[in-house]
Every structure is written in C-alpha cells, then in structure tokens.
N, CA, C and O atoms as a Maestro MAE file, in Angstrom:
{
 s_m_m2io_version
 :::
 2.0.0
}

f_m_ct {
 s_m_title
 :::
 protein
 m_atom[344] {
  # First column is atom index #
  i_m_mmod_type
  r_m_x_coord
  r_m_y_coord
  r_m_z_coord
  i_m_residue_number
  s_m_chain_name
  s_m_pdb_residue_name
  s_m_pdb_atom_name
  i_m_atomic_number
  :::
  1 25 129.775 86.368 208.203 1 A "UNK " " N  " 7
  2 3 128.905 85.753 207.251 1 A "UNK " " CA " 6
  3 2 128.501 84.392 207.771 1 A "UNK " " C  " 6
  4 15 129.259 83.802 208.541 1 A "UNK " " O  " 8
  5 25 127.213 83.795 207.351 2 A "UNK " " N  " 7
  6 3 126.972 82.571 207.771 2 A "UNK " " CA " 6
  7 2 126.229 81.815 206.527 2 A "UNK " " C  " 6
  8 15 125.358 82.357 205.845 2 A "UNK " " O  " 8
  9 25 126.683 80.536 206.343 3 A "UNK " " N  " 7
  10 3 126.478 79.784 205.382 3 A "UNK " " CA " 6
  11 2 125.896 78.403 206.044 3 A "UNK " " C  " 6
  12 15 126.416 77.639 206.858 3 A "UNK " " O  " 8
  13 25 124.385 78.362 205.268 4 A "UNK " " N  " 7
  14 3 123.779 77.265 205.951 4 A "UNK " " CA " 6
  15 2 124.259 76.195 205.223 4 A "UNK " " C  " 6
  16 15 124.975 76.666 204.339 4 A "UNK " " O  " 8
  17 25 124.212 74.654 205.130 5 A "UNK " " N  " 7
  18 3 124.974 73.283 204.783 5 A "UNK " " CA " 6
  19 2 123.347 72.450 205.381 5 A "UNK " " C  " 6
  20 15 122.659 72.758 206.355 5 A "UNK " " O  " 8
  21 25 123.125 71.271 204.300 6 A "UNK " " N  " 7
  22 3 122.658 70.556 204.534 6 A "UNK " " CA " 6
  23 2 122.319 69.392 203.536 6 A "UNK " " C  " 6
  24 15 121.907 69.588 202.393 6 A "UNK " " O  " 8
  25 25 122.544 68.127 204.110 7 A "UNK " " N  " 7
  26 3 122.689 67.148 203.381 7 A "UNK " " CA " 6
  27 2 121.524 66.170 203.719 7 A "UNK " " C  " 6
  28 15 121.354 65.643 204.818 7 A "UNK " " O  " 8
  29 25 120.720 65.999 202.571 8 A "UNK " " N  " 7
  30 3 119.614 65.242 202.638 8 A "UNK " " CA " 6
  31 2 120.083 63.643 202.317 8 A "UNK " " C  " 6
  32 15 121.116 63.771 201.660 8 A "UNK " " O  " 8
  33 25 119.815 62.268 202.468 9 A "UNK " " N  " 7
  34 3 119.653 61.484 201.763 9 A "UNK " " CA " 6
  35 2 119.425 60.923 202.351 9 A "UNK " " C  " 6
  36 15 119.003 61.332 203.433 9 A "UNK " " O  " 8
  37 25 119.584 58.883 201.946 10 A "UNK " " N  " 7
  38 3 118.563 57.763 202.195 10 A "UNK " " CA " 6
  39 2 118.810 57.722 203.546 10 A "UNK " " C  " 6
  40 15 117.768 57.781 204.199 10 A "UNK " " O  " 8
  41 25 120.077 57.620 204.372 11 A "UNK " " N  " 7
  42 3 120.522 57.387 205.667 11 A "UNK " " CA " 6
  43 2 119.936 58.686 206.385 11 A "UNK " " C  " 6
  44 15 120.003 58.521 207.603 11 A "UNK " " O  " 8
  45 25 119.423 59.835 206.073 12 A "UNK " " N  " 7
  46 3 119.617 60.828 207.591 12 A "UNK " " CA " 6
  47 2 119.853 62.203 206.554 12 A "UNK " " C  " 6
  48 15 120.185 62.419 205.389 12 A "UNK " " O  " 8
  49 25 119.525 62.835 207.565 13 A "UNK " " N  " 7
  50 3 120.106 64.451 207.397 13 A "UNK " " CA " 6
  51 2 120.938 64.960 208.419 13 A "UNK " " C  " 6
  52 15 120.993 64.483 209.553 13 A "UNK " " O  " 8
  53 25 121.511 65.821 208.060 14 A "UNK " " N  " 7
  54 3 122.799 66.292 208.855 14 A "UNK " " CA " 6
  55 2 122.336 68.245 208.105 14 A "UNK " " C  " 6
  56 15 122.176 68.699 206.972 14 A "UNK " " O  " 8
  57 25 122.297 68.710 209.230 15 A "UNK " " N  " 7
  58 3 122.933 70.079 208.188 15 A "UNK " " CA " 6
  59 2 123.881 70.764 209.660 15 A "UNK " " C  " 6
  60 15 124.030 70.313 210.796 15 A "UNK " " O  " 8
  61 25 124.246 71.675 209.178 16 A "UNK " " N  " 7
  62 3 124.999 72.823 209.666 16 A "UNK " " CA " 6
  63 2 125.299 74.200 209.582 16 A "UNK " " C  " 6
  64 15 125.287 74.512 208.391 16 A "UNK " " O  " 8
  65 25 125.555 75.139 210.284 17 A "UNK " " N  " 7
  66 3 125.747 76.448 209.682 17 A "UNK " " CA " 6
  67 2 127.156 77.042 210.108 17 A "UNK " " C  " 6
  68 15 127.403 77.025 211.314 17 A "UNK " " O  " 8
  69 25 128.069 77.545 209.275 18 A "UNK " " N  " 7
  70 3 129.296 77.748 209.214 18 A "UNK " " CA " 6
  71 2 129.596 79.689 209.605 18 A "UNK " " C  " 6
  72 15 129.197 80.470 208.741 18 A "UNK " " O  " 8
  73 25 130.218 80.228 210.770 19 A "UNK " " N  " 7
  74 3 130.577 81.038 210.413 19 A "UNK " " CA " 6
  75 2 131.679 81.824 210.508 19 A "UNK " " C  " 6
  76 15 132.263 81.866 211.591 19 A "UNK " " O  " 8
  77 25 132.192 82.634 209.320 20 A "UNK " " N  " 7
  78 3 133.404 83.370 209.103 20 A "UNK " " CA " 6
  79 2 133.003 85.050 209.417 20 A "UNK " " C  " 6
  80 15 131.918 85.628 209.351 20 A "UNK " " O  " 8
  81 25 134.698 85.662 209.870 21 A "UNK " " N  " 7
  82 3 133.943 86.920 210.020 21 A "UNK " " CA " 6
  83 2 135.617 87.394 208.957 21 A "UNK " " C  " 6
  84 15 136.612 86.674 209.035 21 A "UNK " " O  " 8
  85 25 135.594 88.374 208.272 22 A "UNK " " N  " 7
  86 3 136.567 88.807 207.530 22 A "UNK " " CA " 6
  87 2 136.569 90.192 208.189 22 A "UNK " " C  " 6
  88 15 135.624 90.949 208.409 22 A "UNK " " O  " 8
  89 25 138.130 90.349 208.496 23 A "UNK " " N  " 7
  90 3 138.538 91.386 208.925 23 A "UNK " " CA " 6
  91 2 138.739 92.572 207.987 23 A "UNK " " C  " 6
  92 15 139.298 91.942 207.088 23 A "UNK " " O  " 8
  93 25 138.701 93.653 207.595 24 A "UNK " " N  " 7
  94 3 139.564 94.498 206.445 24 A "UNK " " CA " 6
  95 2 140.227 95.568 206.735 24 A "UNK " " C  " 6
  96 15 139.613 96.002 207.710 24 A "UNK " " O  " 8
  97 25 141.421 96.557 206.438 25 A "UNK " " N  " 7
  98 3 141.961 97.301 206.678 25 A "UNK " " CA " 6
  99 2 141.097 99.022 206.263 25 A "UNK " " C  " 6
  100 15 140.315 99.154 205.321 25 A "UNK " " O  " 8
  101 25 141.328 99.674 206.817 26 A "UNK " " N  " 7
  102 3 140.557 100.835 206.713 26 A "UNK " " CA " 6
  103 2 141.019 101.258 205.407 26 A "UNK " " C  " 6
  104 15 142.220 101.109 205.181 26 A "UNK " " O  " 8
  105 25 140.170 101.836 204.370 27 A "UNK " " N  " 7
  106 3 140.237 102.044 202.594 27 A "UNK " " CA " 6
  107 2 140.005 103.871 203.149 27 A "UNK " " C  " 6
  108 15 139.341 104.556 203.927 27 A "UNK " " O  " 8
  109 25 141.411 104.002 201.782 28 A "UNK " " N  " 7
  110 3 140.733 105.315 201.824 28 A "UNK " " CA " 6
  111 2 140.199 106.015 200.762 28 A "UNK " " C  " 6
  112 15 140.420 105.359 199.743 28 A "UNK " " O  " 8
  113 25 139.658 106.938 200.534 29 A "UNK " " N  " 7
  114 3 138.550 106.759 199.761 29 A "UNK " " CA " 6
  115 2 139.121 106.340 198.246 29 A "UNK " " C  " 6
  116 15 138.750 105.333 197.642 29 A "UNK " " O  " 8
  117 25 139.974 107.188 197.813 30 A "UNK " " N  " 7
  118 3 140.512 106.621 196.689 30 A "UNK " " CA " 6
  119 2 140.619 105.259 196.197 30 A "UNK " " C  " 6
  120 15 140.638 104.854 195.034 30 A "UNK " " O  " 8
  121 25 140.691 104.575 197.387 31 A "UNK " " N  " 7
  122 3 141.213 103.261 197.400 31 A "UNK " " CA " 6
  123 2 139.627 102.436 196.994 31 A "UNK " " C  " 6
  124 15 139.457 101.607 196.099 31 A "UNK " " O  " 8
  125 25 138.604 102.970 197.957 32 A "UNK " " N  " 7
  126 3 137.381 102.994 197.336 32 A "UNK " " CA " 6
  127 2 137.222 102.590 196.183 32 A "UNK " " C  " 6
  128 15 137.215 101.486 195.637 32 A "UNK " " O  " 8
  129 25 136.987 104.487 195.617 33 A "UNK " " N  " 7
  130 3 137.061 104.340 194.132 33 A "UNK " " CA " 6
  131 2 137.612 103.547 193.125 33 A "UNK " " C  " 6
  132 15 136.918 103.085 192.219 33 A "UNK " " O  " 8
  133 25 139.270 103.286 193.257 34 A "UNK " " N  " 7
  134 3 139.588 102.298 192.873 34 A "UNK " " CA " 6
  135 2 139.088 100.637 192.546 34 A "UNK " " C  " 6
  136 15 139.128 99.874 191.580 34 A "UNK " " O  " 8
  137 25 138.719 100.605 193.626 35 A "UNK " " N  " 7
  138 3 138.036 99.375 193.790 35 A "UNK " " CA " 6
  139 2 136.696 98.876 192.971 35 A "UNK " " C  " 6
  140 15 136.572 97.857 192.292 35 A "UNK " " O  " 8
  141 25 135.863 99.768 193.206 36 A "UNK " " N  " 7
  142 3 134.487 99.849 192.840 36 A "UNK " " CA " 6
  143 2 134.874 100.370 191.067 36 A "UNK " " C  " 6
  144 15 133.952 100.157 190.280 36 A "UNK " " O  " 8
  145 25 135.804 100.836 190.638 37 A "UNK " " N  " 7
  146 3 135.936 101.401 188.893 37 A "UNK " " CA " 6
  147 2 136.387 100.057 188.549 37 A "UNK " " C  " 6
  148 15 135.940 99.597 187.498 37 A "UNK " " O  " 8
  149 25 137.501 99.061 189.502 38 A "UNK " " N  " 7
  150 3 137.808 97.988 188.763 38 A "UNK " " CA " 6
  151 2 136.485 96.849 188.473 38 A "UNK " " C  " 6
  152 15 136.915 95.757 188.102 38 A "UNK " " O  " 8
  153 25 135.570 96.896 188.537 39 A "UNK " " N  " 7
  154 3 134.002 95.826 188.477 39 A "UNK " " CA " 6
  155 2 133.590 94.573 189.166 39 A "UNK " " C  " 6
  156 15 132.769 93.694 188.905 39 A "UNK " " O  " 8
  157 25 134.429 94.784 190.131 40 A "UNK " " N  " 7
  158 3 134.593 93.402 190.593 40 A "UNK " " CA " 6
  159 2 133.788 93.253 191.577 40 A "UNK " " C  " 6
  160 15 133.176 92.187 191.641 40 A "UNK " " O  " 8
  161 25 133.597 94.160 192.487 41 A "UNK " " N  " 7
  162 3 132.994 93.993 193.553 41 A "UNK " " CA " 6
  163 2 131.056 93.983 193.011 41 A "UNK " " C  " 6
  164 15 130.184 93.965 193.879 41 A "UNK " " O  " 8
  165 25 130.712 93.997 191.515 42 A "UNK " " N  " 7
  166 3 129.645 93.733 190.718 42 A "UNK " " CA " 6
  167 2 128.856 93.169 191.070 42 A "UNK " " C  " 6
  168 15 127.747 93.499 191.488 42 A "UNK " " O  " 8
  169 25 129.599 91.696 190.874 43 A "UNK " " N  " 7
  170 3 128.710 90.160 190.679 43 A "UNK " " CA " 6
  171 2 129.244 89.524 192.310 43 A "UNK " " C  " 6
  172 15 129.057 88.308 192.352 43 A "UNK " " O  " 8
  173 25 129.774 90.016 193.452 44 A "UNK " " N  " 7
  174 3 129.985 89.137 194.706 44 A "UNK " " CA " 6
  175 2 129.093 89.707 195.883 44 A "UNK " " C  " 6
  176 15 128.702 90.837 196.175 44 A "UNK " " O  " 8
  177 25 128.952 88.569 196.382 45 A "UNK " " N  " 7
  178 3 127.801 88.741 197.632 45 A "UNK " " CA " 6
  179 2 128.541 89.562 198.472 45 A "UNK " " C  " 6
  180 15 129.677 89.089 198.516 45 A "UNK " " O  " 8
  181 25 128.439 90.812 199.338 46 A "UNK " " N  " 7
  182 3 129.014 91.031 199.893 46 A "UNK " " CA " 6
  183 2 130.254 92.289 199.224 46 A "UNK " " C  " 6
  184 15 131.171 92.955 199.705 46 A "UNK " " O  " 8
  185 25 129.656 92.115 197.931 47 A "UNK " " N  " 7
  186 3 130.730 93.289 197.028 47 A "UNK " " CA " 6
  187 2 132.079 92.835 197.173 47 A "UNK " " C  " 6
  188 15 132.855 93.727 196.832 47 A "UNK " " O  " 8
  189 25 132.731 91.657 197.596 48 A "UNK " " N  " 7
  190 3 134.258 91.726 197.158 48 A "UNK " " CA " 6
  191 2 134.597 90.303 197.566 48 A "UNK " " C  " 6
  192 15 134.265 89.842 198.658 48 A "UNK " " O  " 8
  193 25 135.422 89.476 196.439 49 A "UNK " " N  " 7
  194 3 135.868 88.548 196.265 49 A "UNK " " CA " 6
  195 2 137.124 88.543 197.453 49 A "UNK " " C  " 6
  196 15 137.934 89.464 197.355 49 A "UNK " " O  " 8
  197 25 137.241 87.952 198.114 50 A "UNK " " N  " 7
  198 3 138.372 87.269 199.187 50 A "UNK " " CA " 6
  199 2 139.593 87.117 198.500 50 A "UNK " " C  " 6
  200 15 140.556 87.529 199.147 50 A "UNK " " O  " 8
  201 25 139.873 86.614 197.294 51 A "UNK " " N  " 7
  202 3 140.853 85.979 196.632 51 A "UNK " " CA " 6
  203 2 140.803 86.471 195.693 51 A "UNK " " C  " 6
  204 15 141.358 85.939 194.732 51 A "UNK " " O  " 8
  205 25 140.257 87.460 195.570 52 A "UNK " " N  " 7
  206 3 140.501 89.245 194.411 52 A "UNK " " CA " 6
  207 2 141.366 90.107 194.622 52 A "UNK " " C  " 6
  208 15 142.270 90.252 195.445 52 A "UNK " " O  " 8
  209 25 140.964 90.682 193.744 53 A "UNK " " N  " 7
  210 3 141.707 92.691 194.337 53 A "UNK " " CA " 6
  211 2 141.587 92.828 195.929 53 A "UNK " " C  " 6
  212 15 142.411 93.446 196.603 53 A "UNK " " O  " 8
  213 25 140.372 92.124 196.488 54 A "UNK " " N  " 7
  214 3 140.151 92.847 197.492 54 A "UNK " " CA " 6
  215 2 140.909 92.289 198.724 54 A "UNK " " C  " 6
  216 15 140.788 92.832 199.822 54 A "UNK " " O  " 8
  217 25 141.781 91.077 198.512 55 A "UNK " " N  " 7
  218 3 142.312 90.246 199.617 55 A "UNK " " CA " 6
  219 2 143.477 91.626 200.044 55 A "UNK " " C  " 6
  220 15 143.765 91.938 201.199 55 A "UNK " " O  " 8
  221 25 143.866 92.116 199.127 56 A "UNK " " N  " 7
  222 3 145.113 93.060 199.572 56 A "UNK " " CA " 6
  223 2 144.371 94.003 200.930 56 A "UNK " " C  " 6
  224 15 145.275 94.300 201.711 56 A "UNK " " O  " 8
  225 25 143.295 94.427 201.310 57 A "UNK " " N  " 7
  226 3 142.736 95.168 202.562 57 A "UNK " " CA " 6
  227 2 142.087 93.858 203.893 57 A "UNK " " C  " 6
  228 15 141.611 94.052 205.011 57 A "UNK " " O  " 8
  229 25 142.404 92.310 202.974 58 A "UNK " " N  " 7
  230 3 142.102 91.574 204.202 58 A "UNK " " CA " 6
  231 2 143.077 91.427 205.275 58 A "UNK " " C  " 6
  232 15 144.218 91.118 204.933 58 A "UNK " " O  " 8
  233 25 142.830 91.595 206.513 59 A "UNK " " N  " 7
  234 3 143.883 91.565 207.123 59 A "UNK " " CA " 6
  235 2 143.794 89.929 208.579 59 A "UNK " " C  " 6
  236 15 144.619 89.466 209.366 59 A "UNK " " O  " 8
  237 25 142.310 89.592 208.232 60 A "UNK " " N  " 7
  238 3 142.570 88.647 209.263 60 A "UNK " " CA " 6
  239 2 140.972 87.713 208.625 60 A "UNK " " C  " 6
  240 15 139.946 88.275 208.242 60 A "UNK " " O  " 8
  241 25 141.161 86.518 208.671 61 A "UNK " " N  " 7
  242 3 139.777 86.181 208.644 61 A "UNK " " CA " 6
  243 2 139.601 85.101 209.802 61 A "UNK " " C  " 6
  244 15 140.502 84.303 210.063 61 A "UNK " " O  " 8
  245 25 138.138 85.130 210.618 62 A "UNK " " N  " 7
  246 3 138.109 84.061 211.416 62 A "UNK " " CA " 6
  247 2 136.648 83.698 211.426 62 A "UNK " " C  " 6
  248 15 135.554 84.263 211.425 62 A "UNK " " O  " 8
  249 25 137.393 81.914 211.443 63 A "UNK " " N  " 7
  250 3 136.665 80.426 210.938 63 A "UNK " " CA " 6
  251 2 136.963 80.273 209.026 63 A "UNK " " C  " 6
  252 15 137.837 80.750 208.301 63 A "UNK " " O  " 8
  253 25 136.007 79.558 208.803 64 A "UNK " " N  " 7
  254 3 136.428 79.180 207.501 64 A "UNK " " CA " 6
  255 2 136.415 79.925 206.036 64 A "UNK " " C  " 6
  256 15 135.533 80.629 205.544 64 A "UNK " " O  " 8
  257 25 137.970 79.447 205.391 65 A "UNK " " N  " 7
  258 3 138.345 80.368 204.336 65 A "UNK " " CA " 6
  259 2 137.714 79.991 203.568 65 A "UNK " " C  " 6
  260 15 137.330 80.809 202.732 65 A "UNK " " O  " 8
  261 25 137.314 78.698 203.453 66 A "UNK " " N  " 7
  262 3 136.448 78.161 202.221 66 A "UNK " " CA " 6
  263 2 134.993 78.833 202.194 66 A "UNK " " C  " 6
  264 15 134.460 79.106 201.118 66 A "UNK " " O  " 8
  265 25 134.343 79.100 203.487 67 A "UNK " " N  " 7
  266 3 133.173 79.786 203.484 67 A "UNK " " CA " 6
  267 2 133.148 80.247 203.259 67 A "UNK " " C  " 6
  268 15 132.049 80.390 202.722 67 A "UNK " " O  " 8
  269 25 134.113 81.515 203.081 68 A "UNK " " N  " 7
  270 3 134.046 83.119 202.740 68 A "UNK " " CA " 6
  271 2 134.069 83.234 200.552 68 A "UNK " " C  " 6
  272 15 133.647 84.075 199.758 68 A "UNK " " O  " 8
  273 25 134.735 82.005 200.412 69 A "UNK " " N  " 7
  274 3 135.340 81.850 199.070 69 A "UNK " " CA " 6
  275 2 133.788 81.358 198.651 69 A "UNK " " C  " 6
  276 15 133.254 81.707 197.597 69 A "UNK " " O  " 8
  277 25 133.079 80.387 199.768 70 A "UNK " " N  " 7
  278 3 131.654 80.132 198.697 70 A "UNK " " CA " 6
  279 2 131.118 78.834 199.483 70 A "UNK " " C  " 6
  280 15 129.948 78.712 199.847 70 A "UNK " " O  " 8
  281 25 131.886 78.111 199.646 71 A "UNK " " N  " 7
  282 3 131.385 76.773 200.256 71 A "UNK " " CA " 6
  283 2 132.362 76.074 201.609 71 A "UNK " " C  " 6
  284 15 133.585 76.023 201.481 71 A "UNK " " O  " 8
  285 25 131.820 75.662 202.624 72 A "UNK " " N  " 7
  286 3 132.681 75.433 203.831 72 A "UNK " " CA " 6
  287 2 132.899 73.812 203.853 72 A "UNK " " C  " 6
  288 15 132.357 72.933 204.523 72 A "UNK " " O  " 8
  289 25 133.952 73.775 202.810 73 A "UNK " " N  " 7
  290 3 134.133 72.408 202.438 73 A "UNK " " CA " 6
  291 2 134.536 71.899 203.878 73 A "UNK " " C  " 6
  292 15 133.582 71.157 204.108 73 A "UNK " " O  " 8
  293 25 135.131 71.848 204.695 74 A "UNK " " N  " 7
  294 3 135.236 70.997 205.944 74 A "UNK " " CA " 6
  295 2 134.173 70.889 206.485 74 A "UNK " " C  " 6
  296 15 134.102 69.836 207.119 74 A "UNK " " O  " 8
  297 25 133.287 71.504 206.533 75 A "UNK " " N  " 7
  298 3 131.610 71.471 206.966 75 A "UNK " " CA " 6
  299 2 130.886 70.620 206.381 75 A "UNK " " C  " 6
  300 15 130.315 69.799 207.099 75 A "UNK " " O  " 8
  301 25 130.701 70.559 205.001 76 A "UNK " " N  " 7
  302 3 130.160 69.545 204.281 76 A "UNK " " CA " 6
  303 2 131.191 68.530 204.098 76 A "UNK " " C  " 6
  304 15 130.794 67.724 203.257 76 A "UNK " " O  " 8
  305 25 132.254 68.260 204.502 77 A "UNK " " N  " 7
  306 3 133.022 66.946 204.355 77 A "UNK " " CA " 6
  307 2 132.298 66.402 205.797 77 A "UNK " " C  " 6
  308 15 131.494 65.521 205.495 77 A "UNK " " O  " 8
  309 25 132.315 66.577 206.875 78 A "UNK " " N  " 7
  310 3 131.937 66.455 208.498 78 A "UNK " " CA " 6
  311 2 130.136 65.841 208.187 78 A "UNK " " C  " 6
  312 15 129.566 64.819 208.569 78 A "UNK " " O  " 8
  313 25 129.817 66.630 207.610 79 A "UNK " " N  " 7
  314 3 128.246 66.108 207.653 79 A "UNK " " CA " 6
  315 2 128.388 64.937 206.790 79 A "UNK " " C  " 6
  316 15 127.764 64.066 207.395 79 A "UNK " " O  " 8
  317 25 128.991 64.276 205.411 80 A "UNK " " N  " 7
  318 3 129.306 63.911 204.640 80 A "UNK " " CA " 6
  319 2 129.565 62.403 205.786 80 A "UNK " " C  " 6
  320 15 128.564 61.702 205.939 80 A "UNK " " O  " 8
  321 25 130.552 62.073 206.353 81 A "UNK " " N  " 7
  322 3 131.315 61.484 207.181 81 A "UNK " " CA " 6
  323 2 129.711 60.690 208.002 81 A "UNK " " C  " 6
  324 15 129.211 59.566 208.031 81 A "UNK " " O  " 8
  325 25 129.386 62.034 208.559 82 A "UNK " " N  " 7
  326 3 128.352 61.624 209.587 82 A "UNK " " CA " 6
  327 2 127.793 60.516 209.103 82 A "UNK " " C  " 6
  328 15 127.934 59.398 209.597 82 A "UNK " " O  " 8
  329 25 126.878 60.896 207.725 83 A "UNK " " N  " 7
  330 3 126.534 59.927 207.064 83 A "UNK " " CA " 6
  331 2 126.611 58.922 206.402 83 A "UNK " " C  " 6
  332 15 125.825 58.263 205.722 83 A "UNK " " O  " 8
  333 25 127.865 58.851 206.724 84 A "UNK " " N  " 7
  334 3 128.534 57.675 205.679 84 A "UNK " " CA " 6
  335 2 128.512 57.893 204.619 84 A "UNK " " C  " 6
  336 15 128.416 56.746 204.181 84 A "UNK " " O  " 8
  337 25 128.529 58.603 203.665 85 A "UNK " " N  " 7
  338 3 129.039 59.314 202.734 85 A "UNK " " CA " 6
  339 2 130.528 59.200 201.921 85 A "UNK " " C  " 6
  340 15 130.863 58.786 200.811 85 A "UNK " " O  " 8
  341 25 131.116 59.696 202.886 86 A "UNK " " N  " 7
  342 3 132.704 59.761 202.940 86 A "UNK " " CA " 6
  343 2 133.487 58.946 203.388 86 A "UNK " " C  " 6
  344 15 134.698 59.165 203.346 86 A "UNK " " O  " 8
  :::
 }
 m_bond[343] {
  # First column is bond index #
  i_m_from
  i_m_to
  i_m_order
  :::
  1 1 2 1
  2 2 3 1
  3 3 4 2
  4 3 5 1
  5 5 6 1
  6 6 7 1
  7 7 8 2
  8 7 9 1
  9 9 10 1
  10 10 11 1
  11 11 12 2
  12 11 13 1
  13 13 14 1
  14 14 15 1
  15 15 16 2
  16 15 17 1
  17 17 18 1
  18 18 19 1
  19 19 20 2
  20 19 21 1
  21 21 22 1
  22 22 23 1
  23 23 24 2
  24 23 25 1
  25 25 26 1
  26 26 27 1
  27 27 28 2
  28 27 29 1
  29 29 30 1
  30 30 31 1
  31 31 32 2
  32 31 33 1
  33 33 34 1
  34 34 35 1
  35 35 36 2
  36 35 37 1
  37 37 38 1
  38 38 39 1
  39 39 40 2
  40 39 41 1
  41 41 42 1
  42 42 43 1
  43 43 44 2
  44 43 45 1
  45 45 46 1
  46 46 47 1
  47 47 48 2
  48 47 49 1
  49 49 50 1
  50 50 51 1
  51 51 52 2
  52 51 53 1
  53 53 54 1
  54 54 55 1
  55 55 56 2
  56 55 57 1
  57 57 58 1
  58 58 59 1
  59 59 60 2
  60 59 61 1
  61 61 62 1
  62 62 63 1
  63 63 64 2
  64 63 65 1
  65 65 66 1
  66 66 67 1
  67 67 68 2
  68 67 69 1
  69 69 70 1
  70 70 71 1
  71 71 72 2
  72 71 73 1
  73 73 74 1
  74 74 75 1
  75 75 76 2
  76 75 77 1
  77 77 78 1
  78 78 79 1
  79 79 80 2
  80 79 81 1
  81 81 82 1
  82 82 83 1
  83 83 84 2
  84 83 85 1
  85 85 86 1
  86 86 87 1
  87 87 88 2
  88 87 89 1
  89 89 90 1
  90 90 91 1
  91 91 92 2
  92 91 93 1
  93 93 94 1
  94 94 95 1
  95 95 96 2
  96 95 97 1
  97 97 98 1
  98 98 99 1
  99 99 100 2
  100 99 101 1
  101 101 102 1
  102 102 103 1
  103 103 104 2
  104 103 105 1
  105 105 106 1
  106 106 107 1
  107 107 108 2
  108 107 109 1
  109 109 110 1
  110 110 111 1
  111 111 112 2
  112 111 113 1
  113 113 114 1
  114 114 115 1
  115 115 116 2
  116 115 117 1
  117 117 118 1
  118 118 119 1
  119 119 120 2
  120 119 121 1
  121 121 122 1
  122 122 123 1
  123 123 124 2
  124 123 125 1
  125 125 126 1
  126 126 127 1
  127 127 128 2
  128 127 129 1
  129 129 130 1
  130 130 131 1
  131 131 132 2
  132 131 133 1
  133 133 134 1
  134 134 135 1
  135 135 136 2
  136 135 137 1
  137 137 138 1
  138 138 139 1
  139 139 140 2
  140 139 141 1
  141 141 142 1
  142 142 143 1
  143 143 144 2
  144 143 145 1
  145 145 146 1
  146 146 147 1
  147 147 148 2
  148 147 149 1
  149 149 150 1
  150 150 151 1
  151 151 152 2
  152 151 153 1
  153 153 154 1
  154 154 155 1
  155 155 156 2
  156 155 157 1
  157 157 158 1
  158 158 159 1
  159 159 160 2
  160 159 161 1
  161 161 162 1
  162 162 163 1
  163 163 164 2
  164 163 165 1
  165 165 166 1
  166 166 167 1
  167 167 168 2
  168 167 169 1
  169 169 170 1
  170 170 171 1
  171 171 172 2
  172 171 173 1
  173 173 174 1
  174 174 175 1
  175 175 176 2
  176 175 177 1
  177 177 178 1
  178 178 179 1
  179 179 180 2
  180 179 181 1
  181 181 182 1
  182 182 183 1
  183 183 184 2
  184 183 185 1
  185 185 186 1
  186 186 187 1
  187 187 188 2
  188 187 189 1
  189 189 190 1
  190 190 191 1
  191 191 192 2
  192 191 193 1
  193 193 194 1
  194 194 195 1
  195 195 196 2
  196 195 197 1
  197 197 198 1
  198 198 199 1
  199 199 200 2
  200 199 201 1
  201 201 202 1
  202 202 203 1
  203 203 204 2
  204 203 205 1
  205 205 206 1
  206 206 207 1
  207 207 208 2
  208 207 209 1
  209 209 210 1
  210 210 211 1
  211 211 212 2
  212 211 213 1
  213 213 214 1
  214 214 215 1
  215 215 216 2
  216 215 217 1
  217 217 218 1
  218 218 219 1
  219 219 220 2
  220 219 221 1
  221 221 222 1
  222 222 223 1
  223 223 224 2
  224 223 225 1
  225 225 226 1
  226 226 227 1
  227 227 228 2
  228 227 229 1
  229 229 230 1
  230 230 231 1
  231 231 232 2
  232 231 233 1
  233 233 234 1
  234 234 235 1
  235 235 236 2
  236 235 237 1
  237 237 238 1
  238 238 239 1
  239 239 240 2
  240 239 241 1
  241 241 242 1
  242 242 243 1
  243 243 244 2
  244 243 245 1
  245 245 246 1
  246 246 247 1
  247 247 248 2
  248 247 249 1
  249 249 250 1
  250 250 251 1
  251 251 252 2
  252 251 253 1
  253 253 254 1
  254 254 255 1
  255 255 256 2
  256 255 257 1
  257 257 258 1
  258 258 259 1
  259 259 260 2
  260 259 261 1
  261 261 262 1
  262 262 263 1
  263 263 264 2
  264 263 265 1
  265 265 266 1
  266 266 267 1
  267 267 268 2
  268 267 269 1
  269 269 270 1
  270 270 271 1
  271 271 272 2
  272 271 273 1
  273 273 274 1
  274 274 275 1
  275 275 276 2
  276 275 277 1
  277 277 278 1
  278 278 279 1
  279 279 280 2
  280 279 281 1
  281 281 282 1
  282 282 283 1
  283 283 284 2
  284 283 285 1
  285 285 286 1
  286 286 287 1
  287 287 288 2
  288 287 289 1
  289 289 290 1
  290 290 291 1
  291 291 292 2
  292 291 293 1
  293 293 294 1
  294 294 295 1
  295 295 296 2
  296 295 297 1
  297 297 298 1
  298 298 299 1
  299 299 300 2
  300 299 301 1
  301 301 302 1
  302 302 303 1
  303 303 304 2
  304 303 305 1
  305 305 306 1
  306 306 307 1
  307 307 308 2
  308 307 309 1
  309 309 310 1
  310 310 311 1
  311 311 312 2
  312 311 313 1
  313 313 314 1
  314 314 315 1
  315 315 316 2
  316 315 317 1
  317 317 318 1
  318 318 319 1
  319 319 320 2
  320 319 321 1
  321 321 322 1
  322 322 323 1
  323 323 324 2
  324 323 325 1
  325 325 326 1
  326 326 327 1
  327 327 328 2
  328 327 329 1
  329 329 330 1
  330 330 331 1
  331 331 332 2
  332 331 333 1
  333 333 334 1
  334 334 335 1
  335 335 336 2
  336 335 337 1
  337 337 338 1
  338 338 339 1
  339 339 340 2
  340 339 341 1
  341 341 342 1
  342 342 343 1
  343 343 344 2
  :::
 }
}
C-alpha cells in the first residue's frame, strides 16, 4: 500500500509517500467465509482492518504499521520537523 503525506504551510512544503506491504497467511475458504459474515472487512480500504479479526492471518508487515492502520505518523512527524513544525 502507499500513502501519500503532505504538508503545506507558511515556511515550505514537504510531502512524502510511505510504503507498507502486509504479509497474510493462506485462508481457507471457510476461514473466508468467516471473515466476510463477520462485516468487517465492509467499511476498510483494502477489506480488512490490521488490528481486527483480520491481524490473526497477518503474519509479517513491512515498513510502517501506522500506515497500514491509516496514517504514517513517523512520516508526517519527519516532514513536520523539516519544517519546523515540531
């Protein structure tokens, strides 16, 4: 997944793009079903919350956990900094 970042203001812009790749364990179909009857995978980009039901088939994630969750807070702290911000 890749999550673009960018910080406008009086000093400068800074942006960035962050990316995570989430590993998952092979589902079998039941496990599927399961999944998809509990509603969750509904309302998330990507059909499944990280820090849901669905973390139990994560088996590895690489770069940032916060990205995958929604926002790559060390990314926007870094641009933040740049600017004097932080």
């Amino acid at each position: 997944m890749l999550t673009g970042v960018c910080v406008y203001c009086a000093t400068g812009v800074r942006q960035a793009v962050e990316r995570s790749v989430v590993r998952f364990s092979a589902m079998s179909d039941s496990e599927i079903a399961s999944y998809v009857a509990s509603g969750e995978p509904r309302d998330k980009a990507g059909a499944y919350a990280i820090q849901g039901l669905a973390s139990k088939f994560v088996v590895g994630v690489e770069g940032s956990y916060s990205n995958v969750v929604g926002l790559p807070v060390s990314t926007l702290y870094a641009l933040l900094r740049e600017l004097g911000l932080a």
